[in-house]
C-alpha positions as CSV (number, residue, x, y, z in Angstrom):
1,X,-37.4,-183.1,125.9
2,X,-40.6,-185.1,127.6
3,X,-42.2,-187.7,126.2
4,X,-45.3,-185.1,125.4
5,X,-43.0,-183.0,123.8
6,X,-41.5,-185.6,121.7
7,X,-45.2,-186.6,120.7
8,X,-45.8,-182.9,119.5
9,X,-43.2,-182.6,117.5
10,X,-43.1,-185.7,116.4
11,X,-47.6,-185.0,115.4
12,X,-46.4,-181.9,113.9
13,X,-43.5,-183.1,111.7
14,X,-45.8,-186.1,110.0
15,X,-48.8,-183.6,109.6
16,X,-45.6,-181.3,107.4
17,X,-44.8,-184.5,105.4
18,X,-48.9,-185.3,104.7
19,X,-49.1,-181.8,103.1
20,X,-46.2,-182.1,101.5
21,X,-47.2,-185.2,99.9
22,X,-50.5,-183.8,98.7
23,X,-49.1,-180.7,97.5
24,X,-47.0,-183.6,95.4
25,X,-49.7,-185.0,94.7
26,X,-50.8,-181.9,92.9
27,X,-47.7,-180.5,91.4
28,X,-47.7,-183.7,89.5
29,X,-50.9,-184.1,88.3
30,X,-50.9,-180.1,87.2
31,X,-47.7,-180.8,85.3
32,X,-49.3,-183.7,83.0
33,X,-51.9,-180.8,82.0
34,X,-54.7,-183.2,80.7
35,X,-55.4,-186.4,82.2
36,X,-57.9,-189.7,82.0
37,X,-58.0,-191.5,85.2
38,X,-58.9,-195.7,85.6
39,X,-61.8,-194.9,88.2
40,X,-63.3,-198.0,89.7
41,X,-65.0,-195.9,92.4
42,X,-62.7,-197.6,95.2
43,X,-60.7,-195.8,97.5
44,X,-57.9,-195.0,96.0
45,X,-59.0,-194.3,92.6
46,X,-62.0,-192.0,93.8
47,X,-59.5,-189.6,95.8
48,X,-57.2,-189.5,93.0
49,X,-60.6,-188.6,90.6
50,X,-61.0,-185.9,93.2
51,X,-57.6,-184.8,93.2
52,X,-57.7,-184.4,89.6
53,X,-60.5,-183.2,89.2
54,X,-60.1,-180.3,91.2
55,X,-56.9,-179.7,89.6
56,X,-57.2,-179.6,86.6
57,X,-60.8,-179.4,86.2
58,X,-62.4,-180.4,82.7
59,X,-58.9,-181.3,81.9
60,X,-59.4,-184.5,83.9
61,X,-61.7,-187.2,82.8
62,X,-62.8,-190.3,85.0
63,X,-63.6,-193.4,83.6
64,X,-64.9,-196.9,84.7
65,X,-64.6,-200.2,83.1
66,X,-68.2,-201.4,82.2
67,X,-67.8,-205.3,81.6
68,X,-69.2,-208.1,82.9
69,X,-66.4,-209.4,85.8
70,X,-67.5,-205.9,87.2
71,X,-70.3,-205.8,89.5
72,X,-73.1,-203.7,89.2
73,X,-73.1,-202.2,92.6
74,X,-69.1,-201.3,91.9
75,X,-70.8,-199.0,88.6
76,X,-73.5,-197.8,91.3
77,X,-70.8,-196.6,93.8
78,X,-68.7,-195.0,90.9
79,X,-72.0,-193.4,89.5
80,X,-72.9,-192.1,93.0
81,X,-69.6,-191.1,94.1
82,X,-68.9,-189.2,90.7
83,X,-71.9,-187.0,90.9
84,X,-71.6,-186.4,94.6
85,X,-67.9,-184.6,93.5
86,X,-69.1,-183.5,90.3
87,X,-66.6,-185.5,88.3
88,X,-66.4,-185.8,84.5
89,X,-67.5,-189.5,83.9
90,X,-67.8,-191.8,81.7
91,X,-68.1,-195.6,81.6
92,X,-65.6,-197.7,78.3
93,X,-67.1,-201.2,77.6
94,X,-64.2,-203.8,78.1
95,X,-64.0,-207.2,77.2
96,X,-61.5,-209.1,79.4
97,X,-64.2,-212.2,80.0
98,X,-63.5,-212.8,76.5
99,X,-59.6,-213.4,76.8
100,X,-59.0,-217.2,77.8
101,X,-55.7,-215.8,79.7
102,X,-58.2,-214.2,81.7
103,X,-60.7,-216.7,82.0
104,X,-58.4,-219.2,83.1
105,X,-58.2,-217.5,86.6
106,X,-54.1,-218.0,87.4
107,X,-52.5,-215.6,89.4
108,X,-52.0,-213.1,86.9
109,X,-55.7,-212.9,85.9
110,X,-55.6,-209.3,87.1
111,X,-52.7,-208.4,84.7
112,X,-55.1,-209.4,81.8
113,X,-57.9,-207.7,83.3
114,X,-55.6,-204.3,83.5
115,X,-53.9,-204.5,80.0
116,X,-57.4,-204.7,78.5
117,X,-58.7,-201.9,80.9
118,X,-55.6,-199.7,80.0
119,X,-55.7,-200.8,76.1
120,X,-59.2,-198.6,76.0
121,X,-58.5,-196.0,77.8
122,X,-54.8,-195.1,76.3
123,X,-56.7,-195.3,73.0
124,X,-59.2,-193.0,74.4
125,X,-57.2,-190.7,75.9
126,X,-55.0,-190.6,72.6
127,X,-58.7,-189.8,70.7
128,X,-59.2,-187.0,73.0
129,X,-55.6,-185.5,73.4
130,X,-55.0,-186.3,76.7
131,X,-51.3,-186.2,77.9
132,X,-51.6,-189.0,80.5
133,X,-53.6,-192.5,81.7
134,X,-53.7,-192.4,85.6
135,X,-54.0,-195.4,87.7
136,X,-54.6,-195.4,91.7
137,X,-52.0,-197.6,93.0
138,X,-50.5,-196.5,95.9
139,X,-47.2,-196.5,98.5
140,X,-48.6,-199.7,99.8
141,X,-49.1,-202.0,96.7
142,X,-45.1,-202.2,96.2
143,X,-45.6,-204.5,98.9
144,X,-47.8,-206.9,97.0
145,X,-48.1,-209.1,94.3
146,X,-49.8,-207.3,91.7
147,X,-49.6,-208.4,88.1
148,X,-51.9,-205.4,87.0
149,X,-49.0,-203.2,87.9
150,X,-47.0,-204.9,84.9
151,X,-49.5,-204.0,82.9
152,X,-49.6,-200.6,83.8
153,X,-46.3,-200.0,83.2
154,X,-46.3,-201.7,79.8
155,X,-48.8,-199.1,78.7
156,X,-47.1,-196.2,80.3
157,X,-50.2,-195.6,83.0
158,X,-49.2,-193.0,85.8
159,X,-49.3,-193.5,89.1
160,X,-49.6,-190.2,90.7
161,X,-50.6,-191.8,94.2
162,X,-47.5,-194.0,94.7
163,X,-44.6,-190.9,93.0
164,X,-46.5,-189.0,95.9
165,X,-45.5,-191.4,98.4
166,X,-49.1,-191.7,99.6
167,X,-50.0,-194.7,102.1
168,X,-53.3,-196.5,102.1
169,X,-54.0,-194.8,105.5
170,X,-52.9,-191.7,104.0
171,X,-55.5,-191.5,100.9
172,X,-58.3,-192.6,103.5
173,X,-57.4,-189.2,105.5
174,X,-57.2,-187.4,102.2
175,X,-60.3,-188.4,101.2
176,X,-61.9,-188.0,104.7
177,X,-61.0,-184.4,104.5
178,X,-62.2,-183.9,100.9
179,X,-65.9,-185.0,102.0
């Protein structure tokens, strides 16, 4: 076999396994039925608000923490990016500025940040009757430090993105073919 050869098939059998993923991707989130996904208007969370979106249609809804330790322009970017898919959105008003855990800025500041985050939106999604809380973390964060993650899995959040396998790289294709 040449080397161009090798490159083909090689192309052609990583382009099979992105599909696959995706088509993961949405056998899962079709088999939670009704979900609320943690949309911060980033990367990740914004294809996954797609993904569910399109999947499961008003069954999904997206929603973005509306507190003080996050930015305005971050709300502007979800706002925008929501409309431009046609997204069901809302924002939930969190108070994670007002825990001293959180104020006191250690290295698990973010799992403070995320247990208040997923506190709201379990209870909304309980409200509503939604089966699941979704949450964009990816393939890549396993390789981090992330003390949200802890509180993600304390709360029983889903992370579609990561079962799926997907990279970073990956969900920035993803998205780059979604528009």
């Amino acid at each position: 076999m040449t080397a161009a050869a090798f490159d083909r098939q090689q192309a052609d059998s990583d382009a099979v396994r992105f599909l696959e993923k995706e088509a993961l991707l949405r056998a899962r989130l079709s088999s939670l039925g009704s979900v609320v996904v943690a949309f911060s208007g980033g990367t990740d969370s914004a294809y996954l608000a797609y993904a569910a979106s399109s999947t499961l249609g008003d069954r999904a809804l997206c929603v973005t923490a509306d507190s003080a330790s996050f930015p305005s322009w971050h709300r502007k970017i979800a706002t925008q990016c929501a409309a431009q898919f046609n997204l069901r959105h809302e924002f939930v008003v969190t108070a994670e500025i007002d825990n001293p855990d959180y104020r006191a800025n250690a290295p698990d500041r973010c799992y403070h940040c995320k247990r208040e985050l997923f506190t709201h939106l379990t209870g909304l999604a309980r409200e509503r009757g939604f089966a699941a809380v979704l949450d964009g973390a990816n393939a890549d964060d396993r390789r981090d430090y992330r003390p949200g993650r802890q509180a993600a899995r304390e709360m029983g959040v889903v992370s579609p993105l990561d079962e799926a396998d997907l990279s970073k790289d990956e969900i920035r294709e993803l998205s780059r073919r979604a528009g």
